[in-house]
C-alpha positions as CSV (number, residue, x, y, z in Angstrom):
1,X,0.0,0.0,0.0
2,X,1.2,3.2,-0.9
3,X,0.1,6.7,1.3
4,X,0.2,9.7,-0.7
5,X,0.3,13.1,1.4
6,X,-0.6,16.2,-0.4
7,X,-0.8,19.8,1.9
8,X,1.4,22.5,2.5
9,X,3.7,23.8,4.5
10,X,2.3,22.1,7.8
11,X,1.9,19.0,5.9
12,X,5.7,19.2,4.6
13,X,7.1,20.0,7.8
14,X,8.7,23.2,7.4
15,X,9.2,24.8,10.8
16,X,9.4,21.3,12.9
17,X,13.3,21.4,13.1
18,X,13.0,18.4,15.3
19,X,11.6,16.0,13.4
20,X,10.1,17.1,10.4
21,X,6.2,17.6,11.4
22,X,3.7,15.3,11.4
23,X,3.7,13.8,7.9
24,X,7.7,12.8,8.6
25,X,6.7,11.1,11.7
26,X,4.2,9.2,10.3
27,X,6.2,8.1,7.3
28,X,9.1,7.4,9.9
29,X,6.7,5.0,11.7
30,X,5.7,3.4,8.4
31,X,9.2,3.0,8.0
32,X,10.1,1.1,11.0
33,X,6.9,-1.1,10.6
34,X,8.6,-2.2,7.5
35,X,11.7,-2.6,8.7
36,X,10.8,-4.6,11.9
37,X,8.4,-6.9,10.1
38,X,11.0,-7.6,7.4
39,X,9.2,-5.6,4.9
40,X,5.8,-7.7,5.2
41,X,4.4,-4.4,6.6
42,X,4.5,-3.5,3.1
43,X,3.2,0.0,3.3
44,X,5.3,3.2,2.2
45,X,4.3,7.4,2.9
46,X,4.9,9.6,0.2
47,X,5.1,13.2,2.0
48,X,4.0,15.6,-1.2
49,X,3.6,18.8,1.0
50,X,4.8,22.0,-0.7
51,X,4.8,25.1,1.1
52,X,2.6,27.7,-0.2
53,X,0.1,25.2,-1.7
54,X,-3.5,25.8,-2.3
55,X,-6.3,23.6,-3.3
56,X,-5.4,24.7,-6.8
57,X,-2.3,23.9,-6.6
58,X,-2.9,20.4,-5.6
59,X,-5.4,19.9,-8.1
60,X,-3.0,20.9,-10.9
61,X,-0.6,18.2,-9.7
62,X,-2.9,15.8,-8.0
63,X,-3.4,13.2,-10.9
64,X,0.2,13.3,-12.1
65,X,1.8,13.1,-8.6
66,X,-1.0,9.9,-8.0
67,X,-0.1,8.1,-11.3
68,X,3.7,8.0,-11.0
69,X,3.3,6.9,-7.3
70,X,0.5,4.5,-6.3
71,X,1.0,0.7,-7.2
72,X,-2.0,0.2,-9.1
73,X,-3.8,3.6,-10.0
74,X,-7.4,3.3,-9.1
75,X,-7.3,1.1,-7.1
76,X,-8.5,0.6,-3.0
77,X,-4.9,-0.6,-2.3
78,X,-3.8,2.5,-1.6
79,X,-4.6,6.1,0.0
80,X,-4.6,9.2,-0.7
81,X,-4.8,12.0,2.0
82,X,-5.5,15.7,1.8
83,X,-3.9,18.3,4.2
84,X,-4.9,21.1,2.7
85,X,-6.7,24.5,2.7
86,X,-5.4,27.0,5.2
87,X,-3.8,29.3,1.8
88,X,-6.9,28.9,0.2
89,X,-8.5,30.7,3.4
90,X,-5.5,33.7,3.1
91,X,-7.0,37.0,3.5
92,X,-5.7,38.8,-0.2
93,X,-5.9,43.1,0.5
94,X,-6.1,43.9,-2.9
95,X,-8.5,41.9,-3.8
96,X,-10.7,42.0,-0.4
97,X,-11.1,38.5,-1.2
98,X,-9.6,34.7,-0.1
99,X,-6.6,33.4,-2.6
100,X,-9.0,30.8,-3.5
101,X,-13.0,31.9,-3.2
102,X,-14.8,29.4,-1.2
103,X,-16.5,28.7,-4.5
104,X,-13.3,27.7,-6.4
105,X,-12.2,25.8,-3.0
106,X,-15.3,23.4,-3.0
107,X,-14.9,23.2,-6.8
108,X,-10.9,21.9,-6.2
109,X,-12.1,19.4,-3.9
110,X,-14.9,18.3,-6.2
111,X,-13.5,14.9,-8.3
C-alpha cells in the first residue's frame, strides 16, 4: 500500500526542526513497521507537502503526482490523503477576497 500526502507547509514539515512535522513522523513509523516486520508491513508514505500550496495547486498536480506513485492507480490498495486549505482561506488586501473563493475551494475538492 502506498500513502500519498498532499498539503502544504504544515503537511511538509517546514518549521518542525526536530523532526520534520507530522507527515515525517508518520512516514518514519511506516518506516520502522517495514523494517521490523522484514518488509511484510509493506506499506510506504509519500510526503507531497509543498509550502505555499492551495487547493489549486494540488489539483494541478494531484493526478500526475497519484499516477507515478500509487501501485496500481485506481485502485483501493492504496490512499490518498488531503492536508490542505489554510492558503486557500489567506485574506488577499487587494482583492478583499480569499486566494482561493470558497467557490473555487469546493470546486478543487470536487472529483
Amino acid at each position: 500500500m502506498n500513502i500519498l500526502v498532499f498539503g502544504d507547509s504544515i503537511t511538509q514539515g517546514l518549521h518542525d526542526i526536530e523532526s520534520g512535522g507530522w507527515c515525517s513522523r508518520l512516514a518514519t513509523e511506516v518506516t520502522q513497521r517495514n523494517v521490523h516486520s522484514g518488509y511484510s508491513y509493506d506499506r510506504y508514505l509519500f510526503n507531497l507537502g509543498i509550502m505555499g500550496d492551495t487547493s489549486s495547486s494540488v489539483r494541478e498536480r494531484i493526478l500526475t503526482e497519484s499516477v507515478a506513485r500509487l501501485k496500481k492507480f485506481g485502485s483501493d490498495e492504496d490512499v490518498l490523503v488531503l492536508a490542505i486549505g489554510i492558503n486557500d482561506s489567506q485574506f488577499e488586501i487587494a482583492t478583499g477576497d480569499n486566494k482561493v473563493t470558497i467557490p473555487n475551494t469546493v470546486e478543487n475538492f470536487s472529483v
